[in-house]
C-alpha positions as CSV (number, residue, x, y, z in Angstrom):
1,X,0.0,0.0,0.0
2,X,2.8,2.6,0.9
3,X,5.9,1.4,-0.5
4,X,8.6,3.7,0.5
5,X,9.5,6.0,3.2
6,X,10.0,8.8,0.6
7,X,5.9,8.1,-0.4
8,X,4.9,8.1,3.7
9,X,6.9,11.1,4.4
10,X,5.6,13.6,1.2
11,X,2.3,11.9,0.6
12,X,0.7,10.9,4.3
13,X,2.4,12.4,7.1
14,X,4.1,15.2,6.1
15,X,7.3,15.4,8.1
16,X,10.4,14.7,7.1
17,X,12.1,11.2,7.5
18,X,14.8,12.5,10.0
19,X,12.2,13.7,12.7
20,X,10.1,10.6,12.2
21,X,13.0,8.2,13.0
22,X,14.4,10.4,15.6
23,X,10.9,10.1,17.2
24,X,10.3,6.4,16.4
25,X,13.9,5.6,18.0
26,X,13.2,7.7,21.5
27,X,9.7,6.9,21.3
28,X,9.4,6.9,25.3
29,X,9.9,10.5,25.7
30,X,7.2,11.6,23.7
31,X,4.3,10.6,25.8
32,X,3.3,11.6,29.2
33,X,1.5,9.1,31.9
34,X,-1.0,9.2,34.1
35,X,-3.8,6.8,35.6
36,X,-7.3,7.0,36.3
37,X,-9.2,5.5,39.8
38,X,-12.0,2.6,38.4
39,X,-14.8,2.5,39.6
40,X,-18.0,0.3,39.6
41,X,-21.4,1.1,38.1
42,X,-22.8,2.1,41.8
43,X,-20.1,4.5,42.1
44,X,-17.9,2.3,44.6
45,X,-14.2,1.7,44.3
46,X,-13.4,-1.0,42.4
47,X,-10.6,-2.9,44.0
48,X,-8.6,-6.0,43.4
49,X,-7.2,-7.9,46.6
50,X,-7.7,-4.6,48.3
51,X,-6.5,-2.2,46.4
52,X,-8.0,0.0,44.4
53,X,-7.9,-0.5,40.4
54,X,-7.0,2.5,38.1
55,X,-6.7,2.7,34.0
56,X,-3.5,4.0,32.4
57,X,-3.1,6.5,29.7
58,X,0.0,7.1,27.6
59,X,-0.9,10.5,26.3
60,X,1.1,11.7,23.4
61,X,3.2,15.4,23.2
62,X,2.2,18.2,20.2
63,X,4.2,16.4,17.9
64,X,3.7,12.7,18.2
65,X,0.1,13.9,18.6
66,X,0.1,15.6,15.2
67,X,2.0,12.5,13.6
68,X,-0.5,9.9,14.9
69,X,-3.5,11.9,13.4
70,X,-1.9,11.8,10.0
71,X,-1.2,8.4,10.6
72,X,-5.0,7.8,11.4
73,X,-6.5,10.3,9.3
74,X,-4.6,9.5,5.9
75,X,-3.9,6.0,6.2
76,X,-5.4,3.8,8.8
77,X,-9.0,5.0,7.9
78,X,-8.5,4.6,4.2
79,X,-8.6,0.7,5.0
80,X,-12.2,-0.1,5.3
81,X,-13.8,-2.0,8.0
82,X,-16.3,-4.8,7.6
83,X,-20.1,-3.7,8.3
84,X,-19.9,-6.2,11.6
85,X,-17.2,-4.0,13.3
86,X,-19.2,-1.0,14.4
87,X,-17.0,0.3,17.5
88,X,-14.4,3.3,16.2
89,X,-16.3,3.5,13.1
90,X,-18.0,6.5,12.2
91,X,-21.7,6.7,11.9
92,X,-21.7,3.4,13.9
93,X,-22.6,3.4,17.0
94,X,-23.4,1.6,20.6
95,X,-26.7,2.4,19.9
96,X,-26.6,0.8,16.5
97,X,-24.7,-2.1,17.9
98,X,-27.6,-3.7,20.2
99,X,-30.4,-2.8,17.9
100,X,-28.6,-5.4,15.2
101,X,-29.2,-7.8,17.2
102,X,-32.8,-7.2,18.0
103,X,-35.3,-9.4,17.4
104,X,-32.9,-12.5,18.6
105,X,-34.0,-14.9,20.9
106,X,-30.4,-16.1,22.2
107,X,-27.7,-13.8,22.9
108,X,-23.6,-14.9,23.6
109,X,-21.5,-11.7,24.8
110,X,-17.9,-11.9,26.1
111,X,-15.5,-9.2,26.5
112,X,-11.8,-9.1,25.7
113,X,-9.1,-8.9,28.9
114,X,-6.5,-6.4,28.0
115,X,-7.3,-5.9,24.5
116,X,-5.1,-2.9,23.6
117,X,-1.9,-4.6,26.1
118,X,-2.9,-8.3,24.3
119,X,-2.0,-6.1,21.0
120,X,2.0,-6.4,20.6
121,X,4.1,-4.4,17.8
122,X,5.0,-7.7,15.8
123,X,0.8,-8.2,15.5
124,X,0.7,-4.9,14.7
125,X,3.9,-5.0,12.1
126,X,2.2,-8.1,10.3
127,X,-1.2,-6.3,9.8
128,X,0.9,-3.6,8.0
129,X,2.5,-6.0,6.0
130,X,-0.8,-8.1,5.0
131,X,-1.7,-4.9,3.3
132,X,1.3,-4.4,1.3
133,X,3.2,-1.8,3.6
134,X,7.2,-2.2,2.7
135,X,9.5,-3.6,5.6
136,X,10.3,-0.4,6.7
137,X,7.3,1.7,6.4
138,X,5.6,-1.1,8.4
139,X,8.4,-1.0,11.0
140,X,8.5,2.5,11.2
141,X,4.7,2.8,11.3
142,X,4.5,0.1,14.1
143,X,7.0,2.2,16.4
144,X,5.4,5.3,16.2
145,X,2.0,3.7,17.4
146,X,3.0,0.9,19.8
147,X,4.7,1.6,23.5
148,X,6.6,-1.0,26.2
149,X,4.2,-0.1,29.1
150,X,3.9,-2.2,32.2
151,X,0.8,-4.0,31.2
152,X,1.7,-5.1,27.5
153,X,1.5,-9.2,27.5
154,X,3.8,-9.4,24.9
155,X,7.0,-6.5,24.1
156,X,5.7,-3.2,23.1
157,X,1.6,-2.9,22.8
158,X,-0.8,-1.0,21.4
159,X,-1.5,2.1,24.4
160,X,-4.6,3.6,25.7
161,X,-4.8,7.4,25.2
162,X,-3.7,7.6,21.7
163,X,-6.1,8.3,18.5
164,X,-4.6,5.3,16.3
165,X,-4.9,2.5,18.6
166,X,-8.6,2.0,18.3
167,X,-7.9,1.5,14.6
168,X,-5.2,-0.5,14.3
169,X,-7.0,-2.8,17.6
170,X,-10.0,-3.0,15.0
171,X,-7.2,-4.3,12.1
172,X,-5.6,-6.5,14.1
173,X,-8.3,-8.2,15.3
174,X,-9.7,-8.9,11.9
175,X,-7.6,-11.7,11.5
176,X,-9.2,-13.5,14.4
177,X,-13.0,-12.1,13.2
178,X,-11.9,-13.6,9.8
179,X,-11.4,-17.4,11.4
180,X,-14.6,-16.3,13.6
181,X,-16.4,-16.3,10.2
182,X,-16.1,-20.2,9.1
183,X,-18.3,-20.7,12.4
184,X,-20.7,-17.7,11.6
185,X,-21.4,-18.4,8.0
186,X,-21.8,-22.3,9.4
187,X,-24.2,-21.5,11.9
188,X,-26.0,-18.6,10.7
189,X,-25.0,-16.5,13.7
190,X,-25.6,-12.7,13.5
191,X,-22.3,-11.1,14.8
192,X,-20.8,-7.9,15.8
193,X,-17.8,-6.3,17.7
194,X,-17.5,-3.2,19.5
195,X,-13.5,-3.0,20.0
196,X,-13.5,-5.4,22.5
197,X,-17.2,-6.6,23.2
198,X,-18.0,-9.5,21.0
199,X,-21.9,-10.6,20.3
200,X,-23.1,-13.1,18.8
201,X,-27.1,-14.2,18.3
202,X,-29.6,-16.2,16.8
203,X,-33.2,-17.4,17.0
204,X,-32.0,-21.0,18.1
205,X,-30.0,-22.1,20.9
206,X,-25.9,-22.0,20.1
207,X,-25.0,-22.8,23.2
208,X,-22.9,-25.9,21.8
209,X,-20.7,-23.7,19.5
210,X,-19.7,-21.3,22.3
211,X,-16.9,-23.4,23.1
212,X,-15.3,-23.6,19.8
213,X,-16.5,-19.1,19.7
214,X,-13.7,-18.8,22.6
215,X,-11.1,-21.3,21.3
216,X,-10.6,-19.0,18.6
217,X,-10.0,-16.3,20.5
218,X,-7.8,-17.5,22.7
219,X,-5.8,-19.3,20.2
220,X,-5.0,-16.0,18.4
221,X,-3.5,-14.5,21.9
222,X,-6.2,-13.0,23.5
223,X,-8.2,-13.9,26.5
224,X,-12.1,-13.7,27.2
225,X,-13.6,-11.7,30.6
226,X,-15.4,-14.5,32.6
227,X,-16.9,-12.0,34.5
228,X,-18.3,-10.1,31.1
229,X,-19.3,-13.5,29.7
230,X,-22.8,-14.9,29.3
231,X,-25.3,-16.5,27.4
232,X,-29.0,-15.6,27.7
233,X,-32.6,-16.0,26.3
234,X,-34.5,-12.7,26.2
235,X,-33.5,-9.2,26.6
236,X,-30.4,-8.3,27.6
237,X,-27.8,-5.1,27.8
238,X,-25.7,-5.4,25.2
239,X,-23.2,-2.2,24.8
240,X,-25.4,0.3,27.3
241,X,-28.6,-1.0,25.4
242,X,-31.3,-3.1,26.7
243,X,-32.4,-5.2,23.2
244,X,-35.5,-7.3,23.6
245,X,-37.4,-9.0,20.8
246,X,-39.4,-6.3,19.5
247,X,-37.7,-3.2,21.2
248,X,-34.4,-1.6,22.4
249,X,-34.7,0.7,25.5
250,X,-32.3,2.5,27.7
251,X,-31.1,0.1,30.0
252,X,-32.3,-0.2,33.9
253,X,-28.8,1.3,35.2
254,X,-29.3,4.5,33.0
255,X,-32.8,5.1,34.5
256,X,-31.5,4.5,38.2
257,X,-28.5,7.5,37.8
258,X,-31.5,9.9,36.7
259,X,-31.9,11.3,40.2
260,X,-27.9,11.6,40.9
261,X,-26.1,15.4,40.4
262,X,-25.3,16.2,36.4
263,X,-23.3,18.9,35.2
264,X,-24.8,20.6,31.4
265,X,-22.3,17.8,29.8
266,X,-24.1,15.0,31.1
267,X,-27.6,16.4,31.0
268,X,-26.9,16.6,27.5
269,X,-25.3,13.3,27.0
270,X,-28.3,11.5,28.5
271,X,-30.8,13.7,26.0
272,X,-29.0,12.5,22.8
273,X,-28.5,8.5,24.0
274,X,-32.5,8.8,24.7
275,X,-33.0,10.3,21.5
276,X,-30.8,7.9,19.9
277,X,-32.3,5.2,21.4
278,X,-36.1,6.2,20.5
279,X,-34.8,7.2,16.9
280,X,-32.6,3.4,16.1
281,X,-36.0,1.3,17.9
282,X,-38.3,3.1,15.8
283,X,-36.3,2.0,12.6
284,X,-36.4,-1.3,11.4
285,X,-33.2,-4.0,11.5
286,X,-33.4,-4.6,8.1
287,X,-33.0,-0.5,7.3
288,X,-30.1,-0.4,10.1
289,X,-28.6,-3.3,8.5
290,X,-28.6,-2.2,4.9
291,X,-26.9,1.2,6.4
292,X,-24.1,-0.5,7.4
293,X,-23.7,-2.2,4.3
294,X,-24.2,0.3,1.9
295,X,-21.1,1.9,1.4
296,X,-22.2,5.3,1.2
297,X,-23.5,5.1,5.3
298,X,-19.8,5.7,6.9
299,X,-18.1,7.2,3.8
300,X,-15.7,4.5,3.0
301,X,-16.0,1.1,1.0
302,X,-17.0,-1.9,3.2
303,X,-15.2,-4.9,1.4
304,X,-16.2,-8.4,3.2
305,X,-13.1,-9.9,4.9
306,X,-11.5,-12.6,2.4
307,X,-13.3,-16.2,3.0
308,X,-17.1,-14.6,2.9
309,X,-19.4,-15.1,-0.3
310,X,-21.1,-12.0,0.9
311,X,-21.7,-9.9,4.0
312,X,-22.6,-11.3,7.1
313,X,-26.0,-9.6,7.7
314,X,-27.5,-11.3,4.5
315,X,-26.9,-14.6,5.7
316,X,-28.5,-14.6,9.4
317,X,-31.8,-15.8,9.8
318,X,-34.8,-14.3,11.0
């Protein structure tokens, strides 16, 4: 796709070679840390053998900043994403990703541990390549979005608080949504992913192939969320939405913080996911689906991952 450093510097990220590499080389100095306190849905602490749990952030300076967006902007979102993959997409959204999957009777959800640390440079590296990326673009790429922190699995990882990483997370993981696909197309499974929240549904019980659903997964070097795992009949929340048969609602836990303090922000917020939700249940599946596959709906092409006949959404049963 990009098959010299002279192209990447003059035609996508417009800096010269000599800064990039100087960068890419000392990559450690260009971000600044911090951490965030977790916290559960009731407001408590959430805590781990005592102690409290926070989230990292490896925030990027002016300039790496500036060099990521380009990197984003003029060449990570110029490689289409499959219709399924509606997290970090624009014009998709949480919203859009229960109300796919309404109107199923049996829902499997699990949730990703670690999924940007599970994400090392060499994954990262070998997605550049699959696309045709030279040696060195793709290593030079792959250093100036990937980090040694102290909760990558595997070398340097893909690190939370920079604008690339939910892209290249949605690339990489293709690979494993690819292999997920001979089971889909099999089965007849409706599927999506939201970064790292997978669901799966259909109108008859699957339990039996859930098994083989993980195996996958954890075969490609990532690992499922127990707690974050299930398999139910009837409604359930799936991405902040409650998705029934017929309807999608706001879930239980969005109506139980209306009472608690809200700055203007958040007031707002919950106005727009209301009218979001009331606006997505009013339209039919069938319109939301042929959205997502229409390739005018997010402004980019939406090419079916290699293996599939035709897109997923076609093939799922009613």
């Amino acid at each position: 796709m990009i098959s010299s450093l002279r192209d990447l510097q003059y035609n996508f990220l417009y800096t010269d070679y000599k800064t990039l590499l100087e960068i890419a080389e000392n990559i450690e100095q260009y971000y600044n840390f911090f951490s965030e306190l977790k916290y559960n849905k009731d407001g408590t602490p959430k805590l781990k053998n005592g102690v409290q749990q926070t989230r990292p952030f490896h925030v990027p300076n002016k300039g790496l900043k500036k060099i990521q967006t380009s990197i984003l902007k003029n060449i990570l979102e110029k490689i289409p994403l499959p219709p399924y993959v509606i997290g970090g997409v624009k014009k998709r959204s949480s919203i859009i990703n229960g109300a796919i999957h309404k109107g199923k009777k049996y829902k499997f959800q699990t949730d990703l541990s670690n999924f940007f640390p599970s994400i090392s440079a060499s994954m990262v590296y070998g997605m550049f390549r699959s696309y045709n990326f030279s040696h060195t673009v793709a290593d030079l790429l792959t250093k100036l979005t990937t980090l040694k922190t102290k909760e990558a699995i595997r070398g340097d990882c893909l690190p939370q608080g920079t604008s690339t990483s939910p892209y290249l997370a949605n690339l990489v993981f293709l690979r494993v949504d690819k292999q997920l696909m001979e089971i889909i197309e099999k089965e007849k499974l409706t599927y999506s992913r939201y970064f790292d929240d997978l669901t799966f549904s259909r109108n008859i019980c699957f339990q039996k192939i859930i098994p083989e659903l993980i195996r996958i997964i954890n075969s490609n070097g990532f690992a499922i969320s127990r707690k974050k795992t299930t398999y139910k009949c009837g409604r359930t929340n799936i991405t902040g939405v409650d998705v029934g048969i017929n309807t999608i609602r706001p879930t239980q836990d969005f109506y139980e913080k209306k009472t608690l303090p809200m700055n203007e922000n958040q007031k707002r917020g919950r106005l727009m996911y209301m009218d979001g939700v009331k606006r997505t249940n009013e339209t039919k599946t069938k319109s939301i689906i042929r959205k997502l596959l229409n390739p005018d709906y997010s402004g980019q092409s939406m090419p079916v991952i290699p293996g599939e006949s035709m897109p997923l959404y076609q093939r799922t049963n009613g």
